[in-house]
N, CA, C and O of each residue as an XYZ file, in Angstrom:
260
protein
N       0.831     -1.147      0.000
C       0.000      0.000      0.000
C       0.888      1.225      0.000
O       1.851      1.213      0.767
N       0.598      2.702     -1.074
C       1.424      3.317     -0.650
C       0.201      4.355     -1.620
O      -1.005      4.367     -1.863
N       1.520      5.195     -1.955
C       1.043      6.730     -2.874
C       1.480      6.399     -4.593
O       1.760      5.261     -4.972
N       1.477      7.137     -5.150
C       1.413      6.530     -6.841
C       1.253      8.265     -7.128
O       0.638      9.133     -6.509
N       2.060      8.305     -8.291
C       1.553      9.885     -9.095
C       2.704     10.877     -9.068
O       3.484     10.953     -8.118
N       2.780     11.737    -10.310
C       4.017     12.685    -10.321
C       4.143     13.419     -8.801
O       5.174     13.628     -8.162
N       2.431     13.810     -8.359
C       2.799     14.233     -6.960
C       2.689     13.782     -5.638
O       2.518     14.523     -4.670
N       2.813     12.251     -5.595
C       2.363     11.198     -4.808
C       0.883     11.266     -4.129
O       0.504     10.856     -3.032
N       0.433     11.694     -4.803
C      -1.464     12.269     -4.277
C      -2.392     11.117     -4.604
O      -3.590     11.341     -4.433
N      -1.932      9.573     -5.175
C      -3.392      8.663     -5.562
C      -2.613      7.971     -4.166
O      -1.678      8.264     -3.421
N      -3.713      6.771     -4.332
C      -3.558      5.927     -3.265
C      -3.620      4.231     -3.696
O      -4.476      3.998     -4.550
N      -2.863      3.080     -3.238
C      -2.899      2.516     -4.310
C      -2.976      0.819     -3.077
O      -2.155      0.928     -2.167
N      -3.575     -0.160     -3.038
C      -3.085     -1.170     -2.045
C      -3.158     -2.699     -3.335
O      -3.814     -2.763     -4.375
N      -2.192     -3.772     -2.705
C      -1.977     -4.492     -3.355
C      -2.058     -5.588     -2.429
O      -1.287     -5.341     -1.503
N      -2.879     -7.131     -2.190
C      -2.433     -7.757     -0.895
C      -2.586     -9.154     -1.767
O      -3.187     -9.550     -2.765
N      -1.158     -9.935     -0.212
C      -0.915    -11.296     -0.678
C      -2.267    -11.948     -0.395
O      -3.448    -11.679     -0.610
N      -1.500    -13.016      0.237
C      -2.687    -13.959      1.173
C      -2.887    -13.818      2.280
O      -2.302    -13.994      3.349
N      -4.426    -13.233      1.684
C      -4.917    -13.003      3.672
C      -6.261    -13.604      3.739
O      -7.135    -13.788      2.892
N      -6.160    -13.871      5.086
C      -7.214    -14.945      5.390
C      -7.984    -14.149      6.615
O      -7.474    -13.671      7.628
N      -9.868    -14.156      6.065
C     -10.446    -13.964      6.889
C     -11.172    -12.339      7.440
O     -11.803    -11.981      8.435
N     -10.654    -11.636      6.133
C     -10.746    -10.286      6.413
C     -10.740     -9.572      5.010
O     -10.970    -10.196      3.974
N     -10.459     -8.207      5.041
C     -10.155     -7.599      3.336
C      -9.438     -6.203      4.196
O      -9.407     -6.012      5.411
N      -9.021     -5.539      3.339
C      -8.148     -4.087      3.475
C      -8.775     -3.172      2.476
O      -9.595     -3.633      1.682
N      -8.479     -2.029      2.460
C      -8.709     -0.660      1.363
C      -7.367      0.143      1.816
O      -6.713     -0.048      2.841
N      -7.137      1.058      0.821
C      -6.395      2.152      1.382
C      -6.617      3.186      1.318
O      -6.998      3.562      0.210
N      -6.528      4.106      2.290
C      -7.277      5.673      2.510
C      -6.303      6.541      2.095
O      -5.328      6.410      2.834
N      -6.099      7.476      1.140
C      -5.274      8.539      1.138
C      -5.779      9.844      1.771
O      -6.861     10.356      1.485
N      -4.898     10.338      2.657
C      -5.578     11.319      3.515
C      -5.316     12.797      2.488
O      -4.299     13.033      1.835
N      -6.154     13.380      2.556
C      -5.741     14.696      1.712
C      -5.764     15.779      2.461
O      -6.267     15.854      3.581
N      -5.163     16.734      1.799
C      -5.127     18.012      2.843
C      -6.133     18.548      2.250
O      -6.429     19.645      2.724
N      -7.004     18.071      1.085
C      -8.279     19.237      1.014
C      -9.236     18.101      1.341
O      -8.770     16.965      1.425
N     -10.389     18.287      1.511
C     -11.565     16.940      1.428
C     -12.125     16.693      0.364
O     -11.779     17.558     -0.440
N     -12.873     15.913     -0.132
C     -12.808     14.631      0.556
C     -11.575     13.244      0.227
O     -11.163     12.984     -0.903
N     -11.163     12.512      1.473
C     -10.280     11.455      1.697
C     -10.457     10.773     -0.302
O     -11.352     10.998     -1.117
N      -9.569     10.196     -0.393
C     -10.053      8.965     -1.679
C      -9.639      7.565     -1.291
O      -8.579      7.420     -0.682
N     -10.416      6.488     -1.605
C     -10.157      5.351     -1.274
C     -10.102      4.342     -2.030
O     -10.636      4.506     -3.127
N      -9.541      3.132     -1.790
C      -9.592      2.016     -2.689
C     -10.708      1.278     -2.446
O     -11.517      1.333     -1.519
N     -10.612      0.274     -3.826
C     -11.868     -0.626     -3.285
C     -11.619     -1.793     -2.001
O     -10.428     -1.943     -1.731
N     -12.397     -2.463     -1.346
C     -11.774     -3.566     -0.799
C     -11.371     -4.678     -1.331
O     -11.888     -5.177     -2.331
N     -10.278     -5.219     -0.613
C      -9.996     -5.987     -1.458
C      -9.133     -7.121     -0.505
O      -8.318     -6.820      0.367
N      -9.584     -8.682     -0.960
C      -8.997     -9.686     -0.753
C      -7.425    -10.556     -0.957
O      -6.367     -9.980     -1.207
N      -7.530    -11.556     -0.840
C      -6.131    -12.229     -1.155
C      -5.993    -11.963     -2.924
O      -6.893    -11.889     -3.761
N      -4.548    -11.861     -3.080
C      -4.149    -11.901     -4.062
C      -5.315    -11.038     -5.318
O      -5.813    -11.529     -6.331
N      -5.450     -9.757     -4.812
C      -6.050     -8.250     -5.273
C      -5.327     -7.193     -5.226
O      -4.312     -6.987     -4.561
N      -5.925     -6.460     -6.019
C      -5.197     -4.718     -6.226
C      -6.353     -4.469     -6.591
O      -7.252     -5.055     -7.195
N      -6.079     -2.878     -5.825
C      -6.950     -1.483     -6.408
C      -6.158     -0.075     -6.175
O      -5.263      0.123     -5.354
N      -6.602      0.666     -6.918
C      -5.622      2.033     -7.115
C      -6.807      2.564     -7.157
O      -7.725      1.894     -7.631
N      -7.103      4.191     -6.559
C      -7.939      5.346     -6.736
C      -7.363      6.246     -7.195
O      -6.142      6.326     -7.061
N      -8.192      7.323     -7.969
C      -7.841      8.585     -8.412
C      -6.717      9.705     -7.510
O      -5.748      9.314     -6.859
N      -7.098     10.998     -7.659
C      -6.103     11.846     -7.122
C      -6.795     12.583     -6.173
O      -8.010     12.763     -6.244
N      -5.754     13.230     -4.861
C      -6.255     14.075     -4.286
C      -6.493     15.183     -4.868
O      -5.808     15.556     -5.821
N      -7.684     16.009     -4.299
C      -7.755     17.622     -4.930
C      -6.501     18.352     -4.991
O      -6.335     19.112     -5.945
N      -5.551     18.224     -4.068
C      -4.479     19.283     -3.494
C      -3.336     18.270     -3.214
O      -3.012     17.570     -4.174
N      -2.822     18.127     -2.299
C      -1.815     17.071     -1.856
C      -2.490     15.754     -1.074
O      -3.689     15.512     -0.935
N      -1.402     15.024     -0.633
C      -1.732     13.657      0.229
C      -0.822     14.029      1.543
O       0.406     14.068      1.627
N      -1.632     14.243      2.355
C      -0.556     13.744      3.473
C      -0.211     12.577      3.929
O       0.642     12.484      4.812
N      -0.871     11.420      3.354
C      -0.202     10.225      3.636
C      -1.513      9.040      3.689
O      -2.736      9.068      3.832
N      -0.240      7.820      3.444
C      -1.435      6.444      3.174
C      -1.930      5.904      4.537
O      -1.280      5.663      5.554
N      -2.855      5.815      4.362
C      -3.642      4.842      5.599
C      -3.975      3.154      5.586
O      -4.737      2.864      4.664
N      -3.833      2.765      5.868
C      -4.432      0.803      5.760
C      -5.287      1.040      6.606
O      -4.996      1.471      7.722
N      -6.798      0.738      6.117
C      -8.151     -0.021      6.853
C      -8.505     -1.112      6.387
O      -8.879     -1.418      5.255
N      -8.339     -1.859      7.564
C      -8.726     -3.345      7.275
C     -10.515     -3.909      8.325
O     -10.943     -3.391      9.357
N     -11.129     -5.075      7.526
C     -11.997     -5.562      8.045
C     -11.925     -6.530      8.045
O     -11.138     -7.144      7.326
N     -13.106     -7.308      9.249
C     -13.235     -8.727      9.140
C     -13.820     -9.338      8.007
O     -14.471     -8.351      7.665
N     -14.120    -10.246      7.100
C     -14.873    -10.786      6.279
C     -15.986    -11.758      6.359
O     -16.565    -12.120      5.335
């Protein structure tokens, strides 16, 4: 999971094998609103668009399944 983009502003998560749960990743922005990935399981990727302004940084939210 990280940042992606000439100005590191998308948000992007990629996961192995996980059992029992799913993840997204939150890019926090300094303008609103946050952008997020989709959820996502074992052996998945998702990437979201761009912040309005900058990123201050990636978040991991994870759930049970």
């Amino acid at each position: 999971m990280g940042s992606y983009g000439k100005n590191s502003d998308g948000v992007w998560i990629s996961c192995g094998d996980v059992v029992g749960g799913q993840a997204r990743g939150r890019g926090d922005c300094a303008g609103a609103p946050d952008i997020y990935t989709s959820w996502v399981g074992g052996w998945q990727s998702s990437s979201n668009g761009w912040c309005w302004f900058s990123m201050r940084g990636a978040i991991l939210e994870t759930r049970a399944a």
